[in-house]
N, CA, C and O atoms as a GROMACS GRO file, in nm:
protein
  556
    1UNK      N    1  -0.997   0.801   1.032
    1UNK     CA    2  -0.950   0.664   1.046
    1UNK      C    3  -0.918   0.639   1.193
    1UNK      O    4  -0.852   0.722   1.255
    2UNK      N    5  -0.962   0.528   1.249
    2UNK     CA    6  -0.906   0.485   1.401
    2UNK      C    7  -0.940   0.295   1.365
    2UNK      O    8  -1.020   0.223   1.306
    3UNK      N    9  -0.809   0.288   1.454
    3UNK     CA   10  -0.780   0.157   1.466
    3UNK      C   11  -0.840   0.082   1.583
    3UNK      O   12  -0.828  -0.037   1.612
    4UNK      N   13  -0.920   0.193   1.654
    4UNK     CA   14  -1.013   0.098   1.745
    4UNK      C   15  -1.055  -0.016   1.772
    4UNK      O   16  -1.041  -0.092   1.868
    5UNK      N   17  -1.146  -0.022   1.610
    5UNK     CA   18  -1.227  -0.145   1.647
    5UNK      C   19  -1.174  -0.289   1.546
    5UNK      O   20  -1.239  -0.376   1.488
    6UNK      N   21  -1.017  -0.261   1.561
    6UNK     CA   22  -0.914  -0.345   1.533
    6UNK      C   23  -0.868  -0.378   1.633
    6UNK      O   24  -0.849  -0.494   1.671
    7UNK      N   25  -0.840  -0.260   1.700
    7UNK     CA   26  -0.764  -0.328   1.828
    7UNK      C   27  -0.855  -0.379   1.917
    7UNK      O   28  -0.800  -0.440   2.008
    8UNK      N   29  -1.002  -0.374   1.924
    8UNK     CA   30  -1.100  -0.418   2.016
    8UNK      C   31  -1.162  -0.582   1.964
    8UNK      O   32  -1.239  -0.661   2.017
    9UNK      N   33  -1.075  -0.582   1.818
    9UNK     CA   34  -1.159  -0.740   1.760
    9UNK      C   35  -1.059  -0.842   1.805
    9UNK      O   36  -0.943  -0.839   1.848
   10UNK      N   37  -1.163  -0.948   1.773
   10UNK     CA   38  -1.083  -1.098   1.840
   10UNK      C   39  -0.941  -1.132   1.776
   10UNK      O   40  -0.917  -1.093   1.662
   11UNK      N   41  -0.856  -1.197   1.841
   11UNK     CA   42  -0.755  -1.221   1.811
   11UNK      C   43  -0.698  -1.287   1.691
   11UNK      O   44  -0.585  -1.255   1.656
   12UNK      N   45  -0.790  -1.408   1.601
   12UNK     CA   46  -0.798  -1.414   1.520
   12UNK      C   47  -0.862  -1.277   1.375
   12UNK      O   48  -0.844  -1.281   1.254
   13UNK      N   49  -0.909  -1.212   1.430
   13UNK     CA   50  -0.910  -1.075   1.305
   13UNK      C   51  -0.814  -1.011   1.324
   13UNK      O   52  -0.795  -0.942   1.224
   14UNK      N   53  -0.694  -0.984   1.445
   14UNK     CA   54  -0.595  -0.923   1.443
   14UNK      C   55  -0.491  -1.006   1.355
   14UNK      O   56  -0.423  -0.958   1.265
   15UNK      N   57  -0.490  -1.122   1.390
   15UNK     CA   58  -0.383  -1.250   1.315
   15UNK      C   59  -0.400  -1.256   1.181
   15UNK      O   60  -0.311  -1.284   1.101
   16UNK      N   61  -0.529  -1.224   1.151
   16UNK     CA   62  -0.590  -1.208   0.993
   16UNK      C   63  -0.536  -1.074   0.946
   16UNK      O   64  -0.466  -1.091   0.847
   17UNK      N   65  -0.544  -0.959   0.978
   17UNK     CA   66  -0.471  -0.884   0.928
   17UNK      C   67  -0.340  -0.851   0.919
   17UNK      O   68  -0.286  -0.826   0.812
   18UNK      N   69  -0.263  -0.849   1.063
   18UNK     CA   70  -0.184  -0.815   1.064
   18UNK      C   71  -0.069  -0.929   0.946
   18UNK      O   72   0.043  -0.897   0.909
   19UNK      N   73  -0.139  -1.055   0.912
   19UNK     CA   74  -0.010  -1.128   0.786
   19UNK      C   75  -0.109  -1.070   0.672
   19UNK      O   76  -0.030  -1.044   0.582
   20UNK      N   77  -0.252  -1.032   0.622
   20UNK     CA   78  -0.290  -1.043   0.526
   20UNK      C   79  -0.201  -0.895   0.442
   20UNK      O   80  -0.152  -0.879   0.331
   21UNK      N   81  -0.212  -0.827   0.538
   21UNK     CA   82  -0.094  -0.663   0.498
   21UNK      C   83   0.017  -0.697   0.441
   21UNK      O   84   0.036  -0.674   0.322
   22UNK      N   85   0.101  -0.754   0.512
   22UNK     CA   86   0.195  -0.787   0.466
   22UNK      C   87   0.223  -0.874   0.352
   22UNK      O   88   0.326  -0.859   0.285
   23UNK      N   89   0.149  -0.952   0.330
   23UNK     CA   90   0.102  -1.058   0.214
   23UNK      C   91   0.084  -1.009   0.118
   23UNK      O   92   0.137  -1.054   0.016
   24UNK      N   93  -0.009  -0.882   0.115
   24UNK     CA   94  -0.045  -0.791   0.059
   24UNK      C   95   0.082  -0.688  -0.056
   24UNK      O   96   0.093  -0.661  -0.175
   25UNK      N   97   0.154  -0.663   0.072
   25UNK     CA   98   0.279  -0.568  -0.029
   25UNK      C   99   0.389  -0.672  -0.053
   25UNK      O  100   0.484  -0.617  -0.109
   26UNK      N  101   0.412  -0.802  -0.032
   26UNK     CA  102   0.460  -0.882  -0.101
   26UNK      C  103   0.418  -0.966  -0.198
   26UNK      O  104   0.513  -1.006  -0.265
   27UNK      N  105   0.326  -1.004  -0.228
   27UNK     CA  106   0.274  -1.027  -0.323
   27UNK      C  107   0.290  -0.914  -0.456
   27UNK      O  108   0.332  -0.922  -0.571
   28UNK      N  109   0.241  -0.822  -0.382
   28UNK     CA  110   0.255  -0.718  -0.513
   28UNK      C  111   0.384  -0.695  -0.581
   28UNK      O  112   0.407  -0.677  -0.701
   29UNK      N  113   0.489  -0.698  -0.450
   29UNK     CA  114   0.629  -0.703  -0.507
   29UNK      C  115   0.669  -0.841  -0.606
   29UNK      O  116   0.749  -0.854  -0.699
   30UNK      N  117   0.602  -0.906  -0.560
   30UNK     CA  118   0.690  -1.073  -0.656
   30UNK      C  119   0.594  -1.018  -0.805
   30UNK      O  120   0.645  -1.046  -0.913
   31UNK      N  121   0.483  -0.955  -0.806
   31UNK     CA  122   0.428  -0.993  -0.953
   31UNK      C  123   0.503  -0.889  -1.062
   31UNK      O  124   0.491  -0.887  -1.184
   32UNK      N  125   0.595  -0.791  -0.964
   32UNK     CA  126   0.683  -0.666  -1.051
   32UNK      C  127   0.857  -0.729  -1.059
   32UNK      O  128   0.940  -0.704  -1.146
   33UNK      N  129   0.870  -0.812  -0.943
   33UNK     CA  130   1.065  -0.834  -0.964
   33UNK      C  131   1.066  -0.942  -1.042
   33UNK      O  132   0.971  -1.014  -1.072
   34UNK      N  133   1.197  -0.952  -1.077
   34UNK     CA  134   1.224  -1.083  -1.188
   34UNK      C  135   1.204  -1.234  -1.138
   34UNK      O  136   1.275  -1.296  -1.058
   35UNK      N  137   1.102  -1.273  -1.196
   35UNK     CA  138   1.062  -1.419  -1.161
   35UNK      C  139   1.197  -1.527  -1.120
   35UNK      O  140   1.294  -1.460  -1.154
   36UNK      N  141   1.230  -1.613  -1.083
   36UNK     CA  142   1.337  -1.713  -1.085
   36UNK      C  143   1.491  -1.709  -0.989
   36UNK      O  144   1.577  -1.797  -0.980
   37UNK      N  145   1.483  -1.568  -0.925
   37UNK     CA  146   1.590  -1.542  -0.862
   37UNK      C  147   1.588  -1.621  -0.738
   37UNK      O  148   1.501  -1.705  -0.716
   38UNK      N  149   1.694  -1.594  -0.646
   38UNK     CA  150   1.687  -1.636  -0.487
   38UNK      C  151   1.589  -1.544  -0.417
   38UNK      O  152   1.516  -1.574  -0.322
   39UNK      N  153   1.600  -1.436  -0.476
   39UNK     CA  154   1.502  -1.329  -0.373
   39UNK      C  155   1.301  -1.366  -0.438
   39UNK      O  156   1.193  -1.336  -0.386
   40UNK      N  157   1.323  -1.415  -0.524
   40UNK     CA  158   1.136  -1.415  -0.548
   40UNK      C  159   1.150  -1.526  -0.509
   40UNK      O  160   1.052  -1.536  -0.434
   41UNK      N  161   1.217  -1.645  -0.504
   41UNK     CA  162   1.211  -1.789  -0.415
   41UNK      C  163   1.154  -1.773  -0.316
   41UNK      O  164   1.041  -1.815  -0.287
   42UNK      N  165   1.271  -1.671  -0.215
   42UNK     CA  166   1.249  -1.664  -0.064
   42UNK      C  167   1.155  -1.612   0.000
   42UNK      O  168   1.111  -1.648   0.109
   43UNK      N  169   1.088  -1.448  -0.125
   43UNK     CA  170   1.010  -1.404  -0.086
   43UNK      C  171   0.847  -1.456  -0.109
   43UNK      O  172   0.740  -1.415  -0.066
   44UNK      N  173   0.887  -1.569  -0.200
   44UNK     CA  174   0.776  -1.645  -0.218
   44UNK      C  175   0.746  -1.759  -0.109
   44UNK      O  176   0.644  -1.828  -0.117
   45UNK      N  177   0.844  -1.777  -0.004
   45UNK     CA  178   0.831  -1.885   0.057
   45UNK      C  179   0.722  -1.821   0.194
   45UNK      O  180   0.639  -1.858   0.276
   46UNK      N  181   0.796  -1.700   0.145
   46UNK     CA  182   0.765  -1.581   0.264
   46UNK      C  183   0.614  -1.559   0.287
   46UNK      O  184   0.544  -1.564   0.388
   47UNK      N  185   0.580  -1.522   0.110
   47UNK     CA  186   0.430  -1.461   0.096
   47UNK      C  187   0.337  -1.615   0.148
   47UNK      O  188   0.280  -1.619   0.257
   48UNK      N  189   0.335  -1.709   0.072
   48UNK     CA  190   0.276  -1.850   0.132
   48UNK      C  191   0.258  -1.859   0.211
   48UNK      O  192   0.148  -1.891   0.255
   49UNK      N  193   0.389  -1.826   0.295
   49UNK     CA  194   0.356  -1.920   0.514
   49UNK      C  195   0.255  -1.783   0.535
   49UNK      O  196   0.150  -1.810   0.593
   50UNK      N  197   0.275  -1.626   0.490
   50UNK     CA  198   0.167  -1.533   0.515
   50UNK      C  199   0.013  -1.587   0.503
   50UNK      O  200  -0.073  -1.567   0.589
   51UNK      N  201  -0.010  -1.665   0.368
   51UNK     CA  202  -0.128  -1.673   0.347
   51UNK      C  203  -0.157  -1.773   0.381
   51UNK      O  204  -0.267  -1.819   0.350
   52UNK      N  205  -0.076  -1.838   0.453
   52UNK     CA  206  -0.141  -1.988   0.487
   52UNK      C  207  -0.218  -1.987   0.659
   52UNK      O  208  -0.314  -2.038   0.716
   53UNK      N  209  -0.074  -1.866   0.701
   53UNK     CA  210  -0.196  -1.753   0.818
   53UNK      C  211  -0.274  -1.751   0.813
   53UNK      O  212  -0.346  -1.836   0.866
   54UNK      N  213  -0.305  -1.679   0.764
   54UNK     CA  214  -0.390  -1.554   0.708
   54UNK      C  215  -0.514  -1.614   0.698
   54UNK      O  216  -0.610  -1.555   0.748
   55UNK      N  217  -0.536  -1.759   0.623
   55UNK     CA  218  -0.620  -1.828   0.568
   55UNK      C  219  -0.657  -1.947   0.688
   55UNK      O  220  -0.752  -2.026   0.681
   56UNK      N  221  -0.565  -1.938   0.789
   56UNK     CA  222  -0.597  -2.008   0.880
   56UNK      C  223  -0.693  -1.908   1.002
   56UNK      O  224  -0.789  -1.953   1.064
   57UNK      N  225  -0.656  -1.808   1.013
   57UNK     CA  226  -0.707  -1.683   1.086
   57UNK      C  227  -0.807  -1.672   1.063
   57UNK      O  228  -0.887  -1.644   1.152
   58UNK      N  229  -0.854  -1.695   0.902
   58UNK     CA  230  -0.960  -1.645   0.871
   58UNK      C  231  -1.078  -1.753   0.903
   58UNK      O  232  -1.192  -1.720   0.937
   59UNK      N  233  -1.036  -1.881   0.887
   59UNK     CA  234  -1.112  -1.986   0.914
   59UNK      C  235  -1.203  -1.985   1.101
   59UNK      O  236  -1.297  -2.053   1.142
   60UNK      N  237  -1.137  -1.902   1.154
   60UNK     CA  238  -1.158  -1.902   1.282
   60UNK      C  239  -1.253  -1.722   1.330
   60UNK      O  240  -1.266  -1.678   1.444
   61UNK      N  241  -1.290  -1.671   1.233
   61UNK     CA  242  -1.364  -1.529   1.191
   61UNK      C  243  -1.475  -1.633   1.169
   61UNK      O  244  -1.458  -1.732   1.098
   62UNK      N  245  -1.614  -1.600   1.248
   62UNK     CA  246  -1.715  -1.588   1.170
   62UNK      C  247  -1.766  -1.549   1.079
   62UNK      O  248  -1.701  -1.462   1.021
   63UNK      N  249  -1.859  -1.573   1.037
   63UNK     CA  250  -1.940  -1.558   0.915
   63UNK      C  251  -1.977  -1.398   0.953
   63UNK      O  252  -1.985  -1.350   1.066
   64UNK      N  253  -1.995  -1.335   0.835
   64UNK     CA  254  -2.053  -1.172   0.782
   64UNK      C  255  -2.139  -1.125   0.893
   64UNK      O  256  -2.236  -1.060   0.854
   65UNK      N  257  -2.128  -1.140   1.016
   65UNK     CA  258  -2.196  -1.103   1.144
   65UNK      C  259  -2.330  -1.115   1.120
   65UNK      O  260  -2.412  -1.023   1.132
   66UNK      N  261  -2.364  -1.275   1.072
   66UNK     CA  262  -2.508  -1.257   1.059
   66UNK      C  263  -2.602  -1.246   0.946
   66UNK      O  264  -2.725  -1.245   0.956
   67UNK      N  265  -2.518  -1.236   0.815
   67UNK     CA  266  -2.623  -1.140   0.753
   67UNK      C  267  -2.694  -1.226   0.609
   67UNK      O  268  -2.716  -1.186   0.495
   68UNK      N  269  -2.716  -1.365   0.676
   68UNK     CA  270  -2.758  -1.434   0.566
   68UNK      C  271  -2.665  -1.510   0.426
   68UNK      O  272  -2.709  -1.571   0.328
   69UNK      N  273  -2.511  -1.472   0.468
   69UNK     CA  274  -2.444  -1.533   0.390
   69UNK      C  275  -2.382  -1.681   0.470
   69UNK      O  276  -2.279  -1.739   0.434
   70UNK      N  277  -2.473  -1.723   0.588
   70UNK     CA  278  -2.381  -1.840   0.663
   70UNK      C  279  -2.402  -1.998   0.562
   70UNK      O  280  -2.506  -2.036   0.508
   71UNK      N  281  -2.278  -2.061   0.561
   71UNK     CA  282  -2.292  -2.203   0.522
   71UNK      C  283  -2.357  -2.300   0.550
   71UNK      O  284  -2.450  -2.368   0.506
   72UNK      N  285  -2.235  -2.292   0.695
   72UNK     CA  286  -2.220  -2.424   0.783
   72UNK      C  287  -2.300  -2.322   0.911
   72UNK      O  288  -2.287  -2.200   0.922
   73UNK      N  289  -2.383  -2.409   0.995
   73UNK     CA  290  -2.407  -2.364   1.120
   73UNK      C  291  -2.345  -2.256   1.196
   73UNK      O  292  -2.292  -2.266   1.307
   74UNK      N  293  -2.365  -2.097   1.088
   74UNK     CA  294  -2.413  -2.006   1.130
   74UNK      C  295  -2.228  -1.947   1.125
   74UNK      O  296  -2.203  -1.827   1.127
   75UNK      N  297  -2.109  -2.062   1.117
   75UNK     CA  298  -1.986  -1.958   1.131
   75UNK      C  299  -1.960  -1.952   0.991
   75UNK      O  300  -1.941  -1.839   0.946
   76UNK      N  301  -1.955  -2.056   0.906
   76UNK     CA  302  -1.901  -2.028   0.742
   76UNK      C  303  -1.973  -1.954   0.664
   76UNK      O  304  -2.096  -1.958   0.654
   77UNK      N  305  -1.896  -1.884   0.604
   77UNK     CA  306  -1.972  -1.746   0.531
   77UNK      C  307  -1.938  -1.796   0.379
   77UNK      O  308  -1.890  -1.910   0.374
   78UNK      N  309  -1.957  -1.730   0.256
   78UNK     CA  310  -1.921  -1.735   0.141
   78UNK      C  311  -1.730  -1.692   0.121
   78UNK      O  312  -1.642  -1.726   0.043
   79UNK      N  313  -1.735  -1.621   0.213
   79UNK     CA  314  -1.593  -1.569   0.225
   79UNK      C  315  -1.462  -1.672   0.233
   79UNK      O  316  -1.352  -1.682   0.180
   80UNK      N  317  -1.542  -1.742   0.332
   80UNK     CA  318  -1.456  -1.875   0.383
   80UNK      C  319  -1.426  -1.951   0.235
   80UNK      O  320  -1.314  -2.003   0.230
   81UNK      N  321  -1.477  -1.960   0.160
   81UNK     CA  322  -1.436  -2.000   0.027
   81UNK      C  323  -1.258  -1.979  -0.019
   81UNK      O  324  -1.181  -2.058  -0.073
   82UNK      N  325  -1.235  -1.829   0.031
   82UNK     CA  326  -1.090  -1.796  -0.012
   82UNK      C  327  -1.003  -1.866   0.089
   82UNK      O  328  -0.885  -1.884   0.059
   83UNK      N  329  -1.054  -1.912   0.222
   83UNK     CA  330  -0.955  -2.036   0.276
   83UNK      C  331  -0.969  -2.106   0.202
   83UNK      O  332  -0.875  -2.082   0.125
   84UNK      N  333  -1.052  -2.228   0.140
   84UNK     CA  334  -1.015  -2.306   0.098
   84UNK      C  335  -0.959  -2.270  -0.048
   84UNK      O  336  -0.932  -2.370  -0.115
   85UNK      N  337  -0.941  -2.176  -0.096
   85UNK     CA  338  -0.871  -2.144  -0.240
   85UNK      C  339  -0.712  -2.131  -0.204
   85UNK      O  340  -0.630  -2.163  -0.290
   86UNK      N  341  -0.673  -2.088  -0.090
   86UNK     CA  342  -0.567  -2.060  -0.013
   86UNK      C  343  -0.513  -2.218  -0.025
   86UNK      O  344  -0.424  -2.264  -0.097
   87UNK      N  345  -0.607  -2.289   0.082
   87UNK     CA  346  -0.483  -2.402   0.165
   87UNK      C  347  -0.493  -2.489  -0.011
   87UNK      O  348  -0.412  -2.581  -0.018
   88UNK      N  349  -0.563  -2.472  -0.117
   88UNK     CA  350  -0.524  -2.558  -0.244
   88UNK      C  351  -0.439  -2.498  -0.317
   88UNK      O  352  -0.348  -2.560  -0.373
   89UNK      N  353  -0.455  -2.377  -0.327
   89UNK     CA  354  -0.369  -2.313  -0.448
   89UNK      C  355  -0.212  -2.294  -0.385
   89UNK      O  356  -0.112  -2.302  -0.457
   90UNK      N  357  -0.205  -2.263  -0.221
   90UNK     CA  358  -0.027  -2.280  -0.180
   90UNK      C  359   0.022  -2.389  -0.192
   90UNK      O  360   0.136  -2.375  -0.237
   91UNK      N  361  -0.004  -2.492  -0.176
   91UNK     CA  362   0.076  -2.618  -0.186
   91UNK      C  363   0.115  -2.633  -0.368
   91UNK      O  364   0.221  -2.627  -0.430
   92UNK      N  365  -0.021  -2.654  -0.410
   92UNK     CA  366  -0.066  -2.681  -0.594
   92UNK      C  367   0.078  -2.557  -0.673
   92UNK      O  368   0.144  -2.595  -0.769
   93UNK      N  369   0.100  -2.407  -0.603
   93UNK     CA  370   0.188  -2.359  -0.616
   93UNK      C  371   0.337  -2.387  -0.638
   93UNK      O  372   0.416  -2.375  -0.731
   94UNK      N  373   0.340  -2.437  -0.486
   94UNK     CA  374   0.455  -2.510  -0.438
   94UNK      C  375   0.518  -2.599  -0.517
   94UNK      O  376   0.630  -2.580  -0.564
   95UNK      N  377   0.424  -2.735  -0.539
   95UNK     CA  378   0.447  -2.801  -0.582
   95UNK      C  379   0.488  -2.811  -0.774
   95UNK      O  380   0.564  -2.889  -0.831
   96UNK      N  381   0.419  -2.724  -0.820
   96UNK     CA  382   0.450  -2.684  -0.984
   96UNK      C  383   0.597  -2.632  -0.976
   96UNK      O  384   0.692  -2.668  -1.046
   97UNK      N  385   0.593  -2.532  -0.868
   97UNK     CA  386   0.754  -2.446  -0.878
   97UNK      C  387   0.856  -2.553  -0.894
   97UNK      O  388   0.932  -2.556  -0.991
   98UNK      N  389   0.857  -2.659  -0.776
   98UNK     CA  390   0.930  -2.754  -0.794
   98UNK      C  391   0.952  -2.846  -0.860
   98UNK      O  392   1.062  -2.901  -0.864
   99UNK      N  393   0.813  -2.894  -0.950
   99UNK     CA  394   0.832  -2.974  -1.075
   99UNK      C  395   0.917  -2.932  -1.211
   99UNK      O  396   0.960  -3.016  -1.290
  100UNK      N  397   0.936  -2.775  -1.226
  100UNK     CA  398   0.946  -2.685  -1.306
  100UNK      C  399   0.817  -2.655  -1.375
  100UNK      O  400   0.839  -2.626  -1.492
  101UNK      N  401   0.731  -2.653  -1.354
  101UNK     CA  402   0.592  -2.662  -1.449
  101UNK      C  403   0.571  -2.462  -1.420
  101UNK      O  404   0.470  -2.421  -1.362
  102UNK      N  405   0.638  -2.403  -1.451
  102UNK     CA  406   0.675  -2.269  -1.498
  102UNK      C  407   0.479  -2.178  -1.483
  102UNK      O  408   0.429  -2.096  -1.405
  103UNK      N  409   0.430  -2.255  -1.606
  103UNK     CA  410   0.304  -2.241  -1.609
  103UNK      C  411   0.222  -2.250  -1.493
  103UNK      O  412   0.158  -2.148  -1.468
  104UNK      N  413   0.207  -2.351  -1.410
  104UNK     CA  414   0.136  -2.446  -1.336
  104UNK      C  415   0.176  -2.277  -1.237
  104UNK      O  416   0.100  -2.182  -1.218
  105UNK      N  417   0.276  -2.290  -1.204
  105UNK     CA  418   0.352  -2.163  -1.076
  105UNK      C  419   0.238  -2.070  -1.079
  105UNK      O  420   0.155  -2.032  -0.997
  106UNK      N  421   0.265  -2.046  -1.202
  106UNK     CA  422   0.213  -1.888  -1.208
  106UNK      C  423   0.064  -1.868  -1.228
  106UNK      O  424   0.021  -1.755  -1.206
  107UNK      N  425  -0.002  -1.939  -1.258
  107UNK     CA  426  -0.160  -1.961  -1.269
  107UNK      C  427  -0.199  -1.977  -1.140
  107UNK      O  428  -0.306  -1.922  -1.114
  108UNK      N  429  -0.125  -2.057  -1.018
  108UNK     CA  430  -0.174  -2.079  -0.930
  108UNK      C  431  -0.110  -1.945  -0.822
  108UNK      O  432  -0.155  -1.936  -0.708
  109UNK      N  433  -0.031  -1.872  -0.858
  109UNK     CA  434   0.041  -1.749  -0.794
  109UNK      C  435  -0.088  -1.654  -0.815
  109UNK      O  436  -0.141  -1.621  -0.709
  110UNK      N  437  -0.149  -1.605  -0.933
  110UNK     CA  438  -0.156  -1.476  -0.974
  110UNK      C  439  -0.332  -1.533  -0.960
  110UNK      O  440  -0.423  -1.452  -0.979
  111UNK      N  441  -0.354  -1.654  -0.930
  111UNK     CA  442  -0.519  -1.647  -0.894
  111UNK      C  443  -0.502  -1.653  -0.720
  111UNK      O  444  -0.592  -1.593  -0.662
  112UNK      N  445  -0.428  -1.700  -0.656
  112UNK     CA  446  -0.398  -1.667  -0.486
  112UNK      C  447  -0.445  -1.531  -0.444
  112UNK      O  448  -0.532  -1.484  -0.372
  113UNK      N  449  -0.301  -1.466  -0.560
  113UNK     CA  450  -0.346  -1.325  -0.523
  113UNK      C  451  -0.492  -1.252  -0.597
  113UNK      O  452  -0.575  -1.182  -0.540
  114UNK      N  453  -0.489  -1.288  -0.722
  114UNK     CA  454  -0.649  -1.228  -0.770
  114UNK      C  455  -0.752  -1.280  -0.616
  114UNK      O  456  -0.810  -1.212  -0.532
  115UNK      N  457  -0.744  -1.369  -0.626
  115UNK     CA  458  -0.880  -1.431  -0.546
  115UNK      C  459  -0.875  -1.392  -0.408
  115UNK      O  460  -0.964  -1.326  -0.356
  116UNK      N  461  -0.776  -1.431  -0.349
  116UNK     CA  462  -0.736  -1.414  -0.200
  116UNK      C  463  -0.653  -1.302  -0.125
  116UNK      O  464  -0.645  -1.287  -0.003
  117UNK      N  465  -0.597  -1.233  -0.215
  117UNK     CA  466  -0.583  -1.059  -0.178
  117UNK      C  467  -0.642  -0.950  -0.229
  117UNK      O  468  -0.655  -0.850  -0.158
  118UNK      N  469  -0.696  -0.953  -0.391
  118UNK     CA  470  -0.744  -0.870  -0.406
  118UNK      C  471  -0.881  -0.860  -0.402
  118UNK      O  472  -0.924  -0.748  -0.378
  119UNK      N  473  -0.989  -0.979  -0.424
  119UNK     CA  474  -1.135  -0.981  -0.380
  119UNK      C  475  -1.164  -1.029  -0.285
  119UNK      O  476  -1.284  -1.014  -0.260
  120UNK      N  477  -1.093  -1.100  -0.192
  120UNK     CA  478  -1.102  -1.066  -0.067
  120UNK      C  479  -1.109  -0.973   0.000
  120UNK      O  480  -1.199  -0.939   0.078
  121UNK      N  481  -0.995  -0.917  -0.031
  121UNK     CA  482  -0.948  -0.786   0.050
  121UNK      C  483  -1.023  -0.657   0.003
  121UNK      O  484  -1.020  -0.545   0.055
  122UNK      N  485  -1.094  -0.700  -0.111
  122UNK     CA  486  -1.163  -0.588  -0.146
  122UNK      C  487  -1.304  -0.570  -0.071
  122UNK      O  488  -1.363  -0.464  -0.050
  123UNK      N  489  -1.353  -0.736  -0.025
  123UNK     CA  490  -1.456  -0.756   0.029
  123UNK      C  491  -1.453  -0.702   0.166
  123UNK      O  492  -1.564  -0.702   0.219
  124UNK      N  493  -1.395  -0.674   0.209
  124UNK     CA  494  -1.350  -0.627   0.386
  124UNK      C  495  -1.352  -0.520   0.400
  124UNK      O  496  -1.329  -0.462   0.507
  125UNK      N  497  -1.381  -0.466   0.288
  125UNK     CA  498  -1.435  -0.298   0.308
  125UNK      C  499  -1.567  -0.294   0.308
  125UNK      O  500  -1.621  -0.186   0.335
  126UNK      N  501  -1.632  -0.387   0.284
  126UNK     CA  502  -1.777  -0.378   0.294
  126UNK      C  503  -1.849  -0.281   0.418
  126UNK      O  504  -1.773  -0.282   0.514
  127UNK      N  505  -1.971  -0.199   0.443
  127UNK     CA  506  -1.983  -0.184   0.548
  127UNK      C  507  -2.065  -0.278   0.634
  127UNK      O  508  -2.153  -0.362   0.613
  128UNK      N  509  -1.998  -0.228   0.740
  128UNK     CA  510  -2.019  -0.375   0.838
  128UNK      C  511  -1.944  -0.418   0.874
  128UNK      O  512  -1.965  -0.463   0.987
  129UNK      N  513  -1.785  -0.444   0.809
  129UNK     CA  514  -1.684  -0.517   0.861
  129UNK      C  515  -1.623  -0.420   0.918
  129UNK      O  516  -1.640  -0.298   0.902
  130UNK      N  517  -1.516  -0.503   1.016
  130UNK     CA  518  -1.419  -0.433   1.102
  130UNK      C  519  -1.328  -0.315   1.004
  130UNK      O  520  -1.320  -0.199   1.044
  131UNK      N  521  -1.250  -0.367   0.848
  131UNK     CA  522  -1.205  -0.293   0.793
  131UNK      C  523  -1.271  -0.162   0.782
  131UNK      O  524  -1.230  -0.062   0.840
  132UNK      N  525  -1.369  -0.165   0.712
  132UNK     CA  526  -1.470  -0.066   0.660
  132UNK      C  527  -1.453   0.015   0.797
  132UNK      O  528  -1.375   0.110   0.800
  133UNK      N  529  -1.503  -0.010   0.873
  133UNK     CA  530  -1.511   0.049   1.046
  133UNK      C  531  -1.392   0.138   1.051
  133UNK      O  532  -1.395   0.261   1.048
  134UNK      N  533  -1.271   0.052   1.062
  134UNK     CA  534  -1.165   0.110   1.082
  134UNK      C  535  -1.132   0.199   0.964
  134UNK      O  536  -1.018   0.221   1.005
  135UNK      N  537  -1.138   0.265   0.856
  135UNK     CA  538  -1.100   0.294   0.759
  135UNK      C  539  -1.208   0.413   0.751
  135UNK      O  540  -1.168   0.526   0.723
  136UNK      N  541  -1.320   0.392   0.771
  136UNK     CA  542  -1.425   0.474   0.722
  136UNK      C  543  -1.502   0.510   0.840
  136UNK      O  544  -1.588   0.598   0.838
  137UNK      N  545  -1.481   0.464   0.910
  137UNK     CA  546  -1.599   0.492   1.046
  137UNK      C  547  -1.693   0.408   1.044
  137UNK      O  548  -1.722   0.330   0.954
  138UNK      N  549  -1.769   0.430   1.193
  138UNK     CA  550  -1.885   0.337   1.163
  138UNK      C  551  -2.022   0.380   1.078
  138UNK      O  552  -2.053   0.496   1.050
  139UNK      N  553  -2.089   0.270   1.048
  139UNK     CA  554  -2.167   0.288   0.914
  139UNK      C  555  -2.328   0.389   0.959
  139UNK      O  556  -2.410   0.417   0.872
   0.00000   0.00000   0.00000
């Protein structure tokens, strides 16, 4: 493992990881502690502004270096999809918590994280990406 070609990527893939980590082990914590307290409130206010990072960071990452998954003129990838699942599902979140819509919360909590930490984040091991790189070496 070397963090090289982390510390050698653009500043937006550093901004992208360094909240998506953390997002990462908080998230996981809110889906195990007791729903409704002050501490899953806060730490929920917490995990959000992470992914709203995170999802902004990511918007500013090109596309899959190329490799035939581009959208838009060559920077939007398929990936870029989990920004926009991000900037709908934090607010759509937000906003249920505060209606009380209990349901609404948690559908839009536990697909954030399905969608946007865990197949995301699963996707970044691909080889080719910086993760994969850093984690595994180069390919």
């Amino acid at each position: 493992m070397t963090f090289e070609p982390l510390i050698e990527a653009s500043l937006a893939i550093q901004i992208h990881f360094y909240t998506v980590v953390p997002a990462f082990v908080l998230g996981t914590v809110q889906m195990v502690l007791p729903k409704g307290t002050v501490v899953h409130r806060w730490n929920g206010y917490i995990y959000m502004a992470l992914m709203m990072v995170t999802a902004t960071a990511a918007a500013f990452i090109p596309s899959f270096m190329g490799r035939g998954d581009a959208l838009i003129g060559g920077h939007f990838g398929y990936i870029h999809l989990f920004v926009v699942l991000t900037y709908v599902t934090v607010p759509l979140a937000l906003w249920s918590a505060r209606r009380g819509d209990v349901r609404g919360h948690r559908g839009a909590m536990i697909g954030l994280y399905i969608g946007g930490i865990l197949i995301a984040g699963g996707l970044a091991f691909m080889p080719g990406r910086i993760l994969h790189e850093t984690v595994f070496g180069p390919v």
